[in-house]
C-alpha positions as CSV (number, residue, x, y, z in Angstrom):
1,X,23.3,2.8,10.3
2,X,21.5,5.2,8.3
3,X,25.0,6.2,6.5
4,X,24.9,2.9,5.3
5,X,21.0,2.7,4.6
6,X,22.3,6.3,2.3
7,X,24.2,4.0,0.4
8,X,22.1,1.3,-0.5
9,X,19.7,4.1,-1.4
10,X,22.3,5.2,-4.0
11,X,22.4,1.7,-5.6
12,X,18.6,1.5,-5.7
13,X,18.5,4.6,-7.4
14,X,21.2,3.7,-9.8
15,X,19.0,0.8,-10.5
16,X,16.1,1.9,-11.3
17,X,18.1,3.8,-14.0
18,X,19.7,1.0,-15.5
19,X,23.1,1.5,-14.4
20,X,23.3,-1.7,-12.2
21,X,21.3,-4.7,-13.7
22,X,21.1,-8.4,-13.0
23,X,23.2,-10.4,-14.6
24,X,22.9,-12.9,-17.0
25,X,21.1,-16.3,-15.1
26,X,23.9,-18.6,-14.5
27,X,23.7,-22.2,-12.7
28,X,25.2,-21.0,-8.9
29,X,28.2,-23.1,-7.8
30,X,27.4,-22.2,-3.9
31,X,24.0,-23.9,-2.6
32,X,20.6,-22.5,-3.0
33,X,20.0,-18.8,-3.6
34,X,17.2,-16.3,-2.5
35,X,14.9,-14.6,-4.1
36,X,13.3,-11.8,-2.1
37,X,10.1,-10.6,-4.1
38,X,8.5,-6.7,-2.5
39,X,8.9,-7.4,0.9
40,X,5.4,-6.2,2.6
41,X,7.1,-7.2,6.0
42,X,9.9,-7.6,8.6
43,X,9.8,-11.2,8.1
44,X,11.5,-11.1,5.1
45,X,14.7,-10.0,6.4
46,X,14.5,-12.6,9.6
47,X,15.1,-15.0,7.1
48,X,18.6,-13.6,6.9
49,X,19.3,-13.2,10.6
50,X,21.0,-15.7,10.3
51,X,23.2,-18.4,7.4
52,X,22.6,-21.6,6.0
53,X,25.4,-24.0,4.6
54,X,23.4,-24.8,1.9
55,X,22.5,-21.6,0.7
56,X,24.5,-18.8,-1.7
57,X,25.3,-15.8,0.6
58,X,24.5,-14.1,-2.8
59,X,20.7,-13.1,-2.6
60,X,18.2,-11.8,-5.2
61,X,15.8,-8.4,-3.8
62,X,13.3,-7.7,-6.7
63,X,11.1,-5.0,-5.4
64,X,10.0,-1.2,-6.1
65,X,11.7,1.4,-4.7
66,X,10.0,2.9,-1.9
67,X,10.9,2.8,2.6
68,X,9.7,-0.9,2.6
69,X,12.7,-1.8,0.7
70,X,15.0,0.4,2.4
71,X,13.6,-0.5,6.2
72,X,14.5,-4.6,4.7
73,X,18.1,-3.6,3.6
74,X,18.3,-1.7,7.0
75,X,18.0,-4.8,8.6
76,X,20.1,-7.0,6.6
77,X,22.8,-4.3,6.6
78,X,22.0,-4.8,10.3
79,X,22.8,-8.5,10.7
80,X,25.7,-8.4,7.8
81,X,27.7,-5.8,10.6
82,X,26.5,-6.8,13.8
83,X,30.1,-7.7,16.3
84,X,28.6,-11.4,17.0
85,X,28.2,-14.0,14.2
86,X,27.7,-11.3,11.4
87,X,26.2,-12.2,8.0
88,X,27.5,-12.4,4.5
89,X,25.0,-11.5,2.3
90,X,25.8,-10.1,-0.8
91,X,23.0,-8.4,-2.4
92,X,22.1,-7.6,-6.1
93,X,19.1,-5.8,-6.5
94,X,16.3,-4.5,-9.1
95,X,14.0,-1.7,-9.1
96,X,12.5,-1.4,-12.2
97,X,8.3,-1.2,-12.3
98,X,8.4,-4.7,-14.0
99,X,10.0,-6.4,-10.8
100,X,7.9,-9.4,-11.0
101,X,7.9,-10.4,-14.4
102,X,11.5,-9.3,-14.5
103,X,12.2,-11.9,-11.4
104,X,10.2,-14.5,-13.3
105,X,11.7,-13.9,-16.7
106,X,15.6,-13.8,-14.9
107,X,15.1,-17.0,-12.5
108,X,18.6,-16.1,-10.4
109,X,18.0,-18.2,-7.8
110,X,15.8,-21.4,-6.5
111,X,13.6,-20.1,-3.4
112,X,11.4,-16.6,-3.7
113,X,10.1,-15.6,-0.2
114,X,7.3,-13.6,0.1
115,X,6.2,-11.6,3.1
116,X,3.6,-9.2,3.4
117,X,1.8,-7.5,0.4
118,X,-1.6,-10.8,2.0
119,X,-3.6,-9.4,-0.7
120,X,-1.8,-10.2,-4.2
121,X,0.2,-12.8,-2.3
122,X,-1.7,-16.3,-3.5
123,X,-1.4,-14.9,-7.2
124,X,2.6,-13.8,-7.2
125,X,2.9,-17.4,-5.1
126,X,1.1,-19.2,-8.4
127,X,3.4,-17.2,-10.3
128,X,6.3,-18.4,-8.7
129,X,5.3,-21.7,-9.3
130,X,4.5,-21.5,-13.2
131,X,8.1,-20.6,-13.0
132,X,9.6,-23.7,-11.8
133,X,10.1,-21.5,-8.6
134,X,9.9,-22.9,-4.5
135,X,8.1,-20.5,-2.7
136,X,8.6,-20.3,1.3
137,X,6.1,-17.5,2.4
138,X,4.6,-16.1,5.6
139,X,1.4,-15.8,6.5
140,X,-1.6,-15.3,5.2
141,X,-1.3,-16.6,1.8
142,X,-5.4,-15.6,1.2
143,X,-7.8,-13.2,3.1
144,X,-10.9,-14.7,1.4
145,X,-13.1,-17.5,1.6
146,X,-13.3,-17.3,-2.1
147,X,-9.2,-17.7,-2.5
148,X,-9.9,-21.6,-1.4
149,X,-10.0,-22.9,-5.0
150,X,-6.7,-20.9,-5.8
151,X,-4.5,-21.8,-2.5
152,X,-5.6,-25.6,-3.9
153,X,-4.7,-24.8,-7.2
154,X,-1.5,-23.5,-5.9
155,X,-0.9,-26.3,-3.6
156,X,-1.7,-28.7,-6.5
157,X,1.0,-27.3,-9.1
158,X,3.8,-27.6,-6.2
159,X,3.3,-31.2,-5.9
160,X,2.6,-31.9,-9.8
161,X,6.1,-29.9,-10.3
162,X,7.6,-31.5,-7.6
163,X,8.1,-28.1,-5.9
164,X,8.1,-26.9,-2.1
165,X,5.4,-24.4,-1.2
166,X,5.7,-23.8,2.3
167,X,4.1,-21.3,4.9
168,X,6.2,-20.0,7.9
169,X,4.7,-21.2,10.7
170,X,6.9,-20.3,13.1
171,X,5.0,-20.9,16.4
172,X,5.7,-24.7,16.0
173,X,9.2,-23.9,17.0
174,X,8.7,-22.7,20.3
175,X,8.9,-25.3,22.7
176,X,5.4,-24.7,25.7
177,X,3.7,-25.4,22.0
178,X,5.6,-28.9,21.0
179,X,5.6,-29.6,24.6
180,X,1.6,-28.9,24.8
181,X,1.5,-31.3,21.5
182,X,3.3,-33.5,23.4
183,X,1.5,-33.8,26.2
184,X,-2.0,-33.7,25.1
185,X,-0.8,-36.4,22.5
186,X,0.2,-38.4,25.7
187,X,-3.3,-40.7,27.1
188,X,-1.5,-41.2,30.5
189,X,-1.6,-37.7,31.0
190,X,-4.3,-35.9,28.9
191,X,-6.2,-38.9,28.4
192,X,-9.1,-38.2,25.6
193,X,-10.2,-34.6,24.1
194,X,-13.5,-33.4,25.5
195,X,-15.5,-31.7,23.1
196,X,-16.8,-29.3,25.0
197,X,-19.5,-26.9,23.9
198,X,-20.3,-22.9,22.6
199,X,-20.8,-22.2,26.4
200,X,-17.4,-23.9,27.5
201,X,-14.8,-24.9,24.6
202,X,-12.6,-27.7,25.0
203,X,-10.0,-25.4,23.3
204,X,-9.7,-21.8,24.2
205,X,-6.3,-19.8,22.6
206,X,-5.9,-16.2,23.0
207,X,-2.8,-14.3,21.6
208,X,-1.9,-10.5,22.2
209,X,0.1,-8.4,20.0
210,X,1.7,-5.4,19.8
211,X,1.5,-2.4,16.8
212,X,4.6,-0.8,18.1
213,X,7.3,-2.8,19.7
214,X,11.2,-4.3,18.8
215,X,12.3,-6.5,16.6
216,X,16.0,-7.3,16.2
217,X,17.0,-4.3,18.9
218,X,15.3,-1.9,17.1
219,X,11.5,-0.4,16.8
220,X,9.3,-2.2,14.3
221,X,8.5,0.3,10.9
222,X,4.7,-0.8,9.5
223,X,3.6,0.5,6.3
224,X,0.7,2.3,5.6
225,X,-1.2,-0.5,4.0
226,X,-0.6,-2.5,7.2
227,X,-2.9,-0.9,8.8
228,X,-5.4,-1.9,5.1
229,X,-7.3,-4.6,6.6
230,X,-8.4,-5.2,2.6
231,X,-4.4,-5.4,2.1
232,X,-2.8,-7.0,5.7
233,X,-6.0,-8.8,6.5
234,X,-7.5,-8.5,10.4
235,X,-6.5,-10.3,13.0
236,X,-7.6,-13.6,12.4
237,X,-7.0,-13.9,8.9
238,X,-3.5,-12.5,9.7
239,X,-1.9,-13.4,12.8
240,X,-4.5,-16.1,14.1
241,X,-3.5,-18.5,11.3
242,X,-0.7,-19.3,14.0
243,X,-3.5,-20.2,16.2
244,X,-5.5,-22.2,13.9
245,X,-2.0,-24.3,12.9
246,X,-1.2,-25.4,16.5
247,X,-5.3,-26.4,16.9
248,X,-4.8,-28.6,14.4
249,X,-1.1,-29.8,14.9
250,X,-1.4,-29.8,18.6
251,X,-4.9,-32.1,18.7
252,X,-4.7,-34.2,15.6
253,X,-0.6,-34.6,15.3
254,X,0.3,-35.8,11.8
255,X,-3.2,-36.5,10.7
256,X,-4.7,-35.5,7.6
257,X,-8.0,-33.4,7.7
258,X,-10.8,-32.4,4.9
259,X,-11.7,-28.7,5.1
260,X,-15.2,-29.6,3.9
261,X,-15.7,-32.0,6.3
262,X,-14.2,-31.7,9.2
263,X,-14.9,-27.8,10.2
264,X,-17.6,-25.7,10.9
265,X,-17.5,-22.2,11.7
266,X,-20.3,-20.9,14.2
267,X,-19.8,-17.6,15.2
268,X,-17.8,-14.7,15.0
269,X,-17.2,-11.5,15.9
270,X,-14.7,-8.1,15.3
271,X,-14.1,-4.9,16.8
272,X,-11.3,-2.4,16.3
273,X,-8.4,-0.8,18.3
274,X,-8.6,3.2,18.0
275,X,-5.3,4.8,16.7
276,X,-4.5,8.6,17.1
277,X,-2.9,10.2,14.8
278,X,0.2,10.9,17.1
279,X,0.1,6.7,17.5
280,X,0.3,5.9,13.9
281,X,3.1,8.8,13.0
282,X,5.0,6.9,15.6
283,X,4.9,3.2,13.9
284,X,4.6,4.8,10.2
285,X,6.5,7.4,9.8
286,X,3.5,9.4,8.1
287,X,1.8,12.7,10.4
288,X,-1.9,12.1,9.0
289,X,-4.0,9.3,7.8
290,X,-3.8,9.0,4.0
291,X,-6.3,8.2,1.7
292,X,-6.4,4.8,1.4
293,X,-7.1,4.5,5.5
294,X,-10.0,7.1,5.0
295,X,-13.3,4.9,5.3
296,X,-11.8,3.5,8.6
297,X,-11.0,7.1,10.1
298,X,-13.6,8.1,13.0
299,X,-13.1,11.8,14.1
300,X,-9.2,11.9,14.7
301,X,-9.2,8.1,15.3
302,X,-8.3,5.4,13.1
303,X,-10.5,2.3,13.6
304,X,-8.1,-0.5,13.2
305,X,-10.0,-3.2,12.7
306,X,-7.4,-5.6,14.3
307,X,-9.5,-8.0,17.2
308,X,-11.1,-11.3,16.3
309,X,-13.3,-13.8,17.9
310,X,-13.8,-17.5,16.7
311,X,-16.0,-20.0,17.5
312,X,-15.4,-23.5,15.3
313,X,-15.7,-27.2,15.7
314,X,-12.8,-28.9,14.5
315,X,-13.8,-32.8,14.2
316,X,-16.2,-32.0,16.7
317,X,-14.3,-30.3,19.2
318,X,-15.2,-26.7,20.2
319,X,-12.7,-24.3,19.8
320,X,-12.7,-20.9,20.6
321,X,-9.6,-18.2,19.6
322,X,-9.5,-14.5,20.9
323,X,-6.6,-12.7,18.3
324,X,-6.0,-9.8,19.9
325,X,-3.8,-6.2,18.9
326,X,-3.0,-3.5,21.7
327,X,-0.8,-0.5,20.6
328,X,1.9,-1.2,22.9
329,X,2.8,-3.8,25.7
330,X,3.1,-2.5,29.4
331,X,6.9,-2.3,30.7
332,X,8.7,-5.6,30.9
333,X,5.7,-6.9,29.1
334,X,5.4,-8.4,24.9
335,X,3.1,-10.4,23.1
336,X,1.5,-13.2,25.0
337,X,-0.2,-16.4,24.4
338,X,-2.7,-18.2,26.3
339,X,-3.9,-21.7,25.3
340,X,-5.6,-24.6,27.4
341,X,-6.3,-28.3,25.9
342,X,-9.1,-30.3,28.0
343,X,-8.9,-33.8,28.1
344,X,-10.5,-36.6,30.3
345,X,-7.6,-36.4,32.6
346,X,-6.3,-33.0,32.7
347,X,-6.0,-29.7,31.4
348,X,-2.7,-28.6,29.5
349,X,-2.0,-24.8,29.8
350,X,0.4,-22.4,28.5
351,X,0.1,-18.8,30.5
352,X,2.1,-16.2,30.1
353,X,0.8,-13.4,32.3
354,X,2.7,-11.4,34.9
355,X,2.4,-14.6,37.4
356,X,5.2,-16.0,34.7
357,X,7.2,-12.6,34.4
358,X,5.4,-12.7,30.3
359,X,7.2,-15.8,29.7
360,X,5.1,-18.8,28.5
361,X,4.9,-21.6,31.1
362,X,3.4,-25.0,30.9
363,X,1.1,-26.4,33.2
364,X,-0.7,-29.6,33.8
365,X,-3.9,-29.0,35.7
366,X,-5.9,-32.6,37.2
367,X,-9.4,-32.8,36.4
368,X,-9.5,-34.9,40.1
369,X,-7.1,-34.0,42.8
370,X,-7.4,-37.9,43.4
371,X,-4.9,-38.0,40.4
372,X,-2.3,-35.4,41.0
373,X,0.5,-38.1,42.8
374,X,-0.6,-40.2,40.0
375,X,0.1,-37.5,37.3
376,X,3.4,-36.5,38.9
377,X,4.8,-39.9,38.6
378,X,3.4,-40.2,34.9
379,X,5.2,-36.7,34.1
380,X,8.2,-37.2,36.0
381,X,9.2,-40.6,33.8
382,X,8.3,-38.1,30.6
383,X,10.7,-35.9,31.9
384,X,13.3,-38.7,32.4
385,X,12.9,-39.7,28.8
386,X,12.2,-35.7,27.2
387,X,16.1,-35.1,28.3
388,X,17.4,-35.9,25.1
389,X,15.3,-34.0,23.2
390,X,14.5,-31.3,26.1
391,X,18.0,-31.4,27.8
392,X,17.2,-29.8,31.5
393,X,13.6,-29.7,31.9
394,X,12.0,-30.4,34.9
395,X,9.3,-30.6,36.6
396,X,8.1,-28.4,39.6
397,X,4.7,-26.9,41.4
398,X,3.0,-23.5,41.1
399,X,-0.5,-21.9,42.6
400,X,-2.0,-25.7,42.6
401,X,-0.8,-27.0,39.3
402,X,1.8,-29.4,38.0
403,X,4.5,-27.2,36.4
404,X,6.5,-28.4,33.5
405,X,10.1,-26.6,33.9
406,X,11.6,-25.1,30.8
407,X,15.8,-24.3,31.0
408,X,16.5,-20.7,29.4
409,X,18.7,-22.3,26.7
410,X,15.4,-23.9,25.1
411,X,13.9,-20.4,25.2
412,X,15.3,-19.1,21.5
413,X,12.5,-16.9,20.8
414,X,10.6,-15.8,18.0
415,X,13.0,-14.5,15.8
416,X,15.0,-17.7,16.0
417,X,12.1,-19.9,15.1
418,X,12.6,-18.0,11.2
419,X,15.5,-19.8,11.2
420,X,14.5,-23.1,12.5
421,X,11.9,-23.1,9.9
422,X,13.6,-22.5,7.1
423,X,16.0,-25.3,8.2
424,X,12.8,-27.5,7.7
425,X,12.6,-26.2,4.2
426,X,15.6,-26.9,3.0
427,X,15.5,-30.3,4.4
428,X,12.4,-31.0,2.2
429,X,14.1,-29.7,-1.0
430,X,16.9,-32.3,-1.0
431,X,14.4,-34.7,0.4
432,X,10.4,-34.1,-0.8
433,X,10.0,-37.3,0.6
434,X,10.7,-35.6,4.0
435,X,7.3,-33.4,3.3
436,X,4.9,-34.9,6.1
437,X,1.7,-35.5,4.0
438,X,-0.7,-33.4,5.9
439,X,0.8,-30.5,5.4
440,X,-1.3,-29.6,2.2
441,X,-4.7,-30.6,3.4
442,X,-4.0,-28.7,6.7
443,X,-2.8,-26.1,5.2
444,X,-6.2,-26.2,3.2
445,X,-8.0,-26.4,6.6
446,X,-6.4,-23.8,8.2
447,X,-7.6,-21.1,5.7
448,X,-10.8,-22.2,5.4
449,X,-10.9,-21.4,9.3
450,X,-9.1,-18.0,8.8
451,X,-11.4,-16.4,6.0
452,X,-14.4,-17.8,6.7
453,X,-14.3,-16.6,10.2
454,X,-13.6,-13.1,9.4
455,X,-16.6,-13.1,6.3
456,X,-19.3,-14.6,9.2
457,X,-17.6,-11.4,11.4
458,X,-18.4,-9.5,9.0
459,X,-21.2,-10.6,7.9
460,X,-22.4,-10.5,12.0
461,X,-21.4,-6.7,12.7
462,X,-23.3,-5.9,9.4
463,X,-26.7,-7.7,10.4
464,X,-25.9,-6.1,14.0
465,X,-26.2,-2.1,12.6
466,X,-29.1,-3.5,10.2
């Protein structure tokens, strides 16, 4: 591997002087074509795990040189050799210190993705756009409450250019979550949302991940200015805009909400997870803590301010989300989620604790053991009629509750859903009409949620040491 990762250092090199340039832009004969811009993030290259019949295998990298770009063509080099369904992408490449404008100015392909790089991100994405550009990025695409007005200005140009500006939301994909939505959609089961209240929630989601841990078979390189909460973002702003999405698309499926209506944050809170130095040589690749990490260093720790707490109404509903970072998962162990829906005739729960060997299971819990035959019958037709769509799920009991059984070959896992996703995209560039409505005003929803619960966190912890 890395006498292959030598030689696409070579080419980079050779780019950045000059000797291998971009060509001259050309209308491509072979589908869509990709434009990676800096990629901040692994997620960039889990786009290309995997092929799309209706995009080029040719693919655009415009990015400085430096070991984020060389960790992404790692990977693709990775998927492009690997014995079982290897890629084709061919790669052209620039390196010059004008990569953006030169990306803009030499408009090779139709789709930029973005990942990583939180900070700068909403302004490269408004970029993209000027340029007659789709943009499909991960999350999050602003840190700041004050980034509203320019994620709706963003949002605004797509649709007046008849453009696709999507955000990966991956977690959609995997099927306890559609199967939650499902469910707590479904009266005869969940029957109404409760409310709930600040001393018991009618939501509660709480997601764990890992600093250092495997993606694609090997360990996971972070950058330095991952660990830049003013650069990544902390937890909530970062990954909990996963949780926020499936609040939203889980309780009010296909409905449009108002951010200035609808919401409103009540409390929050943030604390950090202590890194030695020996920890973050491991996951970085650097032996001390540089510069730019220096305000959040503590002795010979580094306070990574990675652990969120949220407390919001969402049409009156209480929600409460725990986005939690631990430096490594036990043995046999990964990133888990935990989320529970409470309606006026059950509870619907996904676990994923050693009970469920850290797989995510789905439960239905009765609020009256007067309805559990009554329930069962009510699942087990859902279950009749899921088979198309959920071909050998079942339905089964476990430690008092009704347990919805999920067959391994639904299981694709995370890295799949980057796939599945941009399968979605694609769809809604030869069809914008295919574009559910809600997407934009959620989306607007869903930050609001992010940023202003990490500024009232903030804000808390500061009035706290006052």
């Amino acid at each position: 591997m890395w006498r292959h990762t030598l030689f696409y250092a070579c080419i980079l090199m050779l780019a950045a002087r000059g000797v291998v340039s971009a060509r001259k832009p050309r209308k491509p004969r072979g589908g869509w074509r990709l434009i990676t811009l800096d990629p901040g993030h692994f997620h960039a290259a889990l786009i290309h795990k995997r092929s799309y019949p209706q995009v080029s295998p040719k693919a655009f990298i415009y990015a400085p040189l430096g070991r984020d770009l060389l960790a992404h063509l790692a990977q693709i080099h990775q998927f492009n050799t690997r014995a079982e369904n290897p890629t084709a992408w061919e790669l052209e490449i620039y390196t010059g210190a004008d990569f953006l404008d030169r990306m803009l100015s030499d408009r090779r392909g139709h789709i930029v993705v973005l990942s990583g790089r939180n900070r700068d991100k909403i302004r490269r994405i408004q970029a993209c756009l000027d340029a007659g550009l789709h943009v499909l990025a991960d999350k999050p695409w602003i840190l700041d409450p004050t980034e509203l007005p320019a994620l709706d200005k963003a949002l605004r140009t797509a649709r007046r250019r008849g453009l696709i500006a999507y955000d990966i939301m991956t977690e959609r994909f995997e099927v306890t979550n559609m199967l939650q939505r499902d469910l707590v959609q479904d009266r005869e089961v969940f029957g109404q949302v409760e409310q709930g209240s600040e001393a018991a929630p009618a939501v509660i989601m709480e997601s764990v991940h890992h600093i250092y841990k495997t993606v694609a078979g090997a360990p996971v390189f972070r950058p330095v200015s991952f660990f830049d909460i003013e650069e990544q973002g902390e937890a909530l702003s970062d990954v909990g805009t996963h949780l926020v999405d499936l609040v939203q698309w889980i309780l009010f499926a296909d409905q449009a909400l108002d951010w200035r209506k609808d919401i409103a944050v009540l409390s929050a809170k943030r604390w950090p997870e202590s890194l030695s130095r020996e920890q973050f040589a491991r996951v970085t690749g650097v032996s001390d803590f540089p510069d730019s990490l220096r305000r959040w260093v503590n002795g010979d720790k580094l306070d990574y301010y990675c652990n969120n707490r949220v407390h919001y109404t969402l049409r009156g509903v209480h929600v409460q989300l725990d986005v939690l970072w631990r430096y490594e998962a036990p043995p046999g162990a990964g990133d888990t989620h935990y989320a529970v829906f409470r309606g006026s005739r059950s509870r619907i729960e996904i676990r994923q604790g050693a009970a469920e060997n850290f797989r995510p299971e789905l439960y239905v819990i009765p609020n009256r053991e007067d309805d559990r035959e009554a329930l069962r019958a009510v699942l087990a037709q859902r279950v009749r009629q899921w088979q198309d769509r959920y071909p050998g799920i079942g339905l089964g009991d476990r430690d008092g509750a009704l347990w919805i059984t999920i067959p391994d070959a639904l299981r694709v896992g995370h890295e799949a859903h980057f796939g599945q996703v941009v399968e979605d995209f694609l769809r809604f560039l030869e069809d914008p009409s295919r574009m559910p409505a809600w997407e934009t005003p959620n989306m607007l929803v869903k930050y609001a949620v992010t940023t202003q619960g990490v500024a009232l966190a903030r804000r808390s912890q500061s009035e706290q040491k006052q």
